[in-house]
Every structure is written in structure tokens, then in C-alpha cells.
MDAnalysis code that builds the backbone (N, CA, C; Angstrom):
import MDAnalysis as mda
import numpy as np

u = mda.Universe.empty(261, n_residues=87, atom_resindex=np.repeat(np.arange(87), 3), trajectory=True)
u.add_TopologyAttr("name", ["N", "CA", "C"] * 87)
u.add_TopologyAttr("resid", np.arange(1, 88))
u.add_TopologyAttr("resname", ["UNK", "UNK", "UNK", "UNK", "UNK", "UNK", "UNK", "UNK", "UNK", "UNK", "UNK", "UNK", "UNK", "UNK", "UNK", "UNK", "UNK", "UNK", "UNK", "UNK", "UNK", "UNK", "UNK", "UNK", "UNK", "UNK", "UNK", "UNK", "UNK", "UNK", "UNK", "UNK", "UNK", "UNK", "UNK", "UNK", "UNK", "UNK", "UNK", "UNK", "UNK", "UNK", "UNK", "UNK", "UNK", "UNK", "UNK", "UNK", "UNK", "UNK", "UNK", "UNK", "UNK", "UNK", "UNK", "UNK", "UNK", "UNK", "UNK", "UNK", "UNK", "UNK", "UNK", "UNK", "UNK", "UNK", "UNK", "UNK", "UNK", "UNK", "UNK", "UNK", "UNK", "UNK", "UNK", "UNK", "UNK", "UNK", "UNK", "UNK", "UNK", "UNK", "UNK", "UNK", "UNK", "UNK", "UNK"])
u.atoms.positions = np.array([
    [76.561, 105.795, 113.147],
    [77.690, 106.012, 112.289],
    [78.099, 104.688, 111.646],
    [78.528, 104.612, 110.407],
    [78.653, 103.837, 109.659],
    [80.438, 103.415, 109.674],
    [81.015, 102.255, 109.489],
    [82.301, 101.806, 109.646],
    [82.347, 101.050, 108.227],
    [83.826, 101.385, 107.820],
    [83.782, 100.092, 106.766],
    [85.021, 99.395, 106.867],
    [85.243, 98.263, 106.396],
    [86.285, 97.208, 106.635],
    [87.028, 97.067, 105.332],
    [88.129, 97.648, 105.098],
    [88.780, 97.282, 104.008],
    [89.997, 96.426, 103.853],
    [89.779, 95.228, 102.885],
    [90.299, 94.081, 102.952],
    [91.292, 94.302, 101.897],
    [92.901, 94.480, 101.823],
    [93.543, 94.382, 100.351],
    [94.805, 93.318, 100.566],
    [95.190, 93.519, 99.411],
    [96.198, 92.567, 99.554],
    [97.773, 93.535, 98.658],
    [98.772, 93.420, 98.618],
    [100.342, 94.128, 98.515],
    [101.017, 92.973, 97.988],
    [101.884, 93.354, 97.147],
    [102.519, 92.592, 96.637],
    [104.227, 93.238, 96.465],
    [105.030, 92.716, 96.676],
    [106.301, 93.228, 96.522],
    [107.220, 91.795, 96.637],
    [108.609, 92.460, 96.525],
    [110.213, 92.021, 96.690],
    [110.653, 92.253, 97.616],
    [110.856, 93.334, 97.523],
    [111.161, 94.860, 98.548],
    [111.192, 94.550, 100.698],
    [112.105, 95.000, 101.432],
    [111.635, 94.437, 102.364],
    [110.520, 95.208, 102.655],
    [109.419, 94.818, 103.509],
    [107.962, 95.282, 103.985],
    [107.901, 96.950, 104.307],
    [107.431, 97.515, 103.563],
    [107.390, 98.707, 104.440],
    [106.353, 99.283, 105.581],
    [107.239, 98.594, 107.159],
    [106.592, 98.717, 107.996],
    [105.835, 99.915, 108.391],
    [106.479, 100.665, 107.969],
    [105.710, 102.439, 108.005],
    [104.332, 102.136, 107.826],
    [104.059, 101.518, 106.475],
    [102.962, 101.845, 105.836],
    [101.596, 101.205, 106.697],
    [102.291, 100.232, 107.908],
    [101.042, 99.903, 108.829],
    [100.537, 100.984, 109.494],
    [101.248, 102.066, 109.820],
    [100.790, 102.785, 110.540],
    [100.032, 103.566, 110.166],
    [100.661, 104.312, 108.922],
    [100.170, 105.450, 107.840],
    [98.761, 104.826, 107.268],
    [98.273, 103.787, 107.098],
    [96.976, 103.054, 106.154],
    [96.243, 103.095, 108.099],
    [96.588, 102.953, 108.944],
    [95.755, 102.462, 110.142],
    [95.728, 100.691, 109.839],
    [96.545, 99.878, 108.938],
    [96.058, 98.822, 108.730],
    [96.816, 97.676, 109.928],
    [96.237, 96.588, 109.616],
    [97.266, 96.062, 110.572],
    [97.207, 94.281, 109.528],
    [97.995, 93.320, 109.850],
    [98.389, 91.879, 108.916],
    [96.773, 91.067, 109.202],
    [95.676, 90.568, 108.173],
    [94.580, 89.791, 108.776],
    [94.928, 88.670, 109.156],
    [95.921, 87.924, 109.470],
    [96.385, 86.768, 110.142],
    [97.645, 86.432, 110.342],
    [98.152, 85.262, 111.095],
    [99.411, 85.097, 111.643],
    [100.210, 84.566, 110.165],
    [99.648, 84.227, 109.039],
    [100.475, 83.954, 108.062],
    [101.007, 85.356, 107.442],
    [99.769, 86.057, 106.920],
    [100.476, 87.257, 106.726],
    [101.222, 88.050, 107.732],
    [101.635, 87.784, 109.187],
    [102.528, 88.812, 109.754],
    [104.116, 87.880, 109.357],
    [103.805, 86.337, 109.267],
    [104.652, 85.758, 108.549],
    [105.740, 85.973, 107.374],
    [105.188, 86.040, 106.449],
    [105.242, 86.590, 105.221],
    [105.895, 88.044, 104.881],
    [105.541, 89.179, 106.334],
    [106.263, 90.615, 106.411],
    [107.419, 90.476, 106.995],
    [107.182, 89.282, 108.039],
    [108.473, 88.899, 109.039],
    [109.586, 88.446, 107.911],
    [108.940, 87.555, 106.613],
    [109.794, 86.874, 106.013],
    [110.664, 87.608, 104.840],
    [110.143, 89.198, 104.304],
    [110.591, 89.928, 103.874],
    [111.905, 90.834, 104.629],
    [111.699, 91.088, 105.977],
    [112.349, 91.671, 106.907],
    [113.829, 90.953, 106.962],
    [113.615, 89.567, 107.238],
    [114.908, 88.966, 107.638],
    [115.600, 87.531, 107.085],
    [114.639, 87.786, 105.844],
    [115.335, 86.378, 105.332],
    [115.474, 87.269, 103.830],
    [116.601, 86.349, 102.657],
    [116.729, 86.399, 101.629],
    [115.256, 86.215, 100.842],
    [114.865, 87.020, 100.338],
    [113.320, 86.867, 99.684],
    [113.875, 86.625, 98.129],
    [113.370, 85.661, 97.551],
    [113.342, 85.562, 96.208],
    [113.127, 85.660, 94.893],
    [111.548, 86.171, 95.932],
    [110.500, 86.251, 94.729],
    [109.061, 87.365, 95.652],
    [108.347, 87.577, 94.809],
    [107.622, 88.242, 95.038],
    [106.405, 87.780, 96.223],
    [105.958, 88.557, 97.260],
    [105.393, 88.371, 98.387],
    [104.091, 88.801, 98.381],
    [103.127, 88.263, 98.524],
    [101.622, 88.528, 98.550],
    [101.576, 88.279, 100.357],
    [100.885, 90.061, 100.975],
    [99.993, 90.123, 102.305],
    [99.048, 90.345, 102.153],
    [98.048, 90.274, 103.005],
    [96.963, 90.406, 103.188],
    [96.699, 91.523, 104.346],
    [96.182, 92.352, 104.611],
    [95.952, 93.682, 105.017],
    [94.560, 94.266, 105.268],
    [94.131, 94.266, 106.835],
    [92.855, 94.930, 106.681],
    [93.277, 96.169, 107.768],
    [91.786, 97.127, 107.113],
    [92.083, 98.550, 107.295],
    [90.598, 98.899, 108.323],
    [90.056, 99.365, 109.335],
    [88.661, 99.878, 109.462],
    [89.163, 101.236, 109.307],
    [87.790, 102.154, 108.647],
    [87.782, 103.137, 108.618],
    [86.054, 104.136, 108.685],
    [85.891, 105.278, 109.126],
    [84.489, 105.454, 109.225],
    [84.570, 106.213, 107.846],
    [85.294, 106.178, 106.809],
    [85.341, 106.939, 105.482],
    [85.493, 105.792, 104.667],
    [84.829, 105.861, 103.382],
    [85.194, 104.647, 102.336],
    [86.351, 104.955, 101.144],
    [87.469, 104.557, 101.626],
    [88.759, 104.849, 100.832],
    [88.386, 104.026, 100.022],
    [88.695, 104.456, 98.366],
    [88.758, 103.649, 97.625],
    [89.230, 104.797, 95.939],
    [89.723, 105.863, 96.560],
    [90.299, 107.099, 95.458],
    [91.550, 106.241, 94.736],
    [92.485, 105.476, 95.640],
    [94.060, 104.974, 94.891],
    [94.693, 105.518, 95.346],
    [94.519, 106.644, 95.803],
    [95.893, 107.481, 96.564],
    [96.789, 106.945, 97.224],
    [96.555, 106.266, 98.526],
    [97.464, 105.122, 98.802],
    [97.982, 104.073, 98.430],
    [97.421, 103.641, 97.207],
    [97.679, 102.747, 96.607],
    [99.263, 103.088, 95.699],
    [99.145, 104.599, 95.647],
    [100.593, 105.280, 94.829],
    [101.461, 105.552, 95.874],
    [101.411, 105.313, 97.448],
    [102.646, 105.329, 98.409],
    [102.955, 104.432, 98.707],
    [101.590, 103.157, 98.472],
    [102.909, 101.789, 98.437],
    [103.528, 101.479, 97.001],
    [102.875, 102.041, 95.795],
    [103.972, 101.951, 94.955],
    [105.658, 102.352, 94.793],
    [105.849, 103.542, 95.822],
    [106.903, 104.336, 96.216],
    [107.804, 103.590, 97.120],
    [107.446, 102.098, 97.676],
    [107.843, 101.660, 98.709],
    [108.307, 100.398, 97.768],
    [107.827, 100.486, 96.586],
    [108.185, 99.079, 95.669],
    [107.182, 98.295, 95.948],
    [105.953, 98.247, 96.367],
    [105.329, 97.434, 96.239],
    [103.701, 97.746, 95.855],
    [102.805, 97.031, 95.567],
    [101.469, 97.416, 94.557],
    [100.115, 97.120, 95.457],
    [99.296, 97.419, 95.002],
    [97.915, 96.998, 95.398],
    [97.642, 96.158, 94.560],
    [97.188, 95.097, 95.023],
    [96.918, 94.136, 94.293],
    [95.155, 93.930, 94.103],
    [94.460, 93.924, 95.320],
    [93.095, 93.571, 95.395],
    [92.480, 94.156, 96.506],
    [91.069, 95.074, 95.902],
    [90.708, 95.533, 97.342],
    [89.302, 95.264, 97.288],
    [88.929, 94.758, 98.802],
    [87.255, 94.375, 99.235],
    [86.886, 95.525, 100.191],
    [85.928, 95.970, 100.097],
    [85.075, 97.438, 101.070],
    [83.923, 96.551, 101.403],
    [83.809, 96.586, 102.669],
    [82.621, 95.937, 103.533],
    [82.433, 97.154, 103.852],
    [80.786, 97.323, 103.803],
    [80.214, 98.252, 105.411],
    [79.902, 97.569, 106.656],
    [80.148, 98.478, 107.159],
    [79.621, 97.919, 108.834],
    [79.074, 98.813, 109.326],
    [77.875, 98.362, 109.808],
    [77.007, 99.548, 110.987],
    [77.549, 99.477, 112.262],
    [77.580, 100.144, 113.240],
    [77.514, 100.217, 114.320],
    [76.949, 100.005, 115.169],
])
């Protein structure tokens, strides 16, 4: 069975919408980006916030569909990488 690794990145103002870790299966690819969600959460944000976000999945998302529920949350898809991975 085949796995793939999807790498994107979100962009917003907005505080983080933590939901959306759960709902994507994604989780922050490093301690800067959990930074950066932390820094939306509880500080005055100023300006617009770029995370970084990876997803595994054994299906290759790449329709946009989710890409229109983080628009709903105020924030965008900015950039997406699809790795395969074998097993």
C-alpha cells in the first residue's frame, strides 16, 4: 500500500483554527510552526501568519476541497507538496 506525505503551508490573521488539525489529520512540521499557531492564539497578531503543515494520507488529496474550509476559518492555502511513500 502506497502512503503519501502532504506538505502545505496556511496563511491567515485570524486566530489558528485549531479544529482544522484534527479535521486535515495534519499536525505543525516543526517547533517554529507550533510557534507561530501558539502566536496567533495568544498574542496580538499584526499581520499575516505563514504555517507549515504536514498531512500523511493513503489517498492523494489534492481536489481543493479543504482548501475552501480553511478559507471559512479566514485563512488560505498557500502551497502544496505531495510526496509518495511506499510502504
Amino acid at each position: 500500500m502506497s502512503f503519501y506525505k502532504r506538505i502545505y503551508k496556511v496563511e491567515g490573521s485570524t486566530p489558528f483554527p485549531i479544529d482544522m488539525l484534527r479535521f486535515d489529520g495534519s499536525f505543525p512540521r516543526s517547533g517554529i510552526d507550533s510557534g507561530r499557531i501558539d502566536q496567533t492564539l495568544n498574542y496580538n497578531n499584526d499581520g499575516k501568519v505563514v504555517v507549515e503543515l504536514v498531512q500523511y494520507s493513503d489517498l492523494k488529496i489534492s481536489d481543493g476541497s479543504r482548501d475552501k474550509r480553511w478559507e471559512s476559518f479566514g485563512w488560505k492555502v498557500i502551497d502544496t507538496h505531495i510526496v509518495g511513500m511506499e510502504e
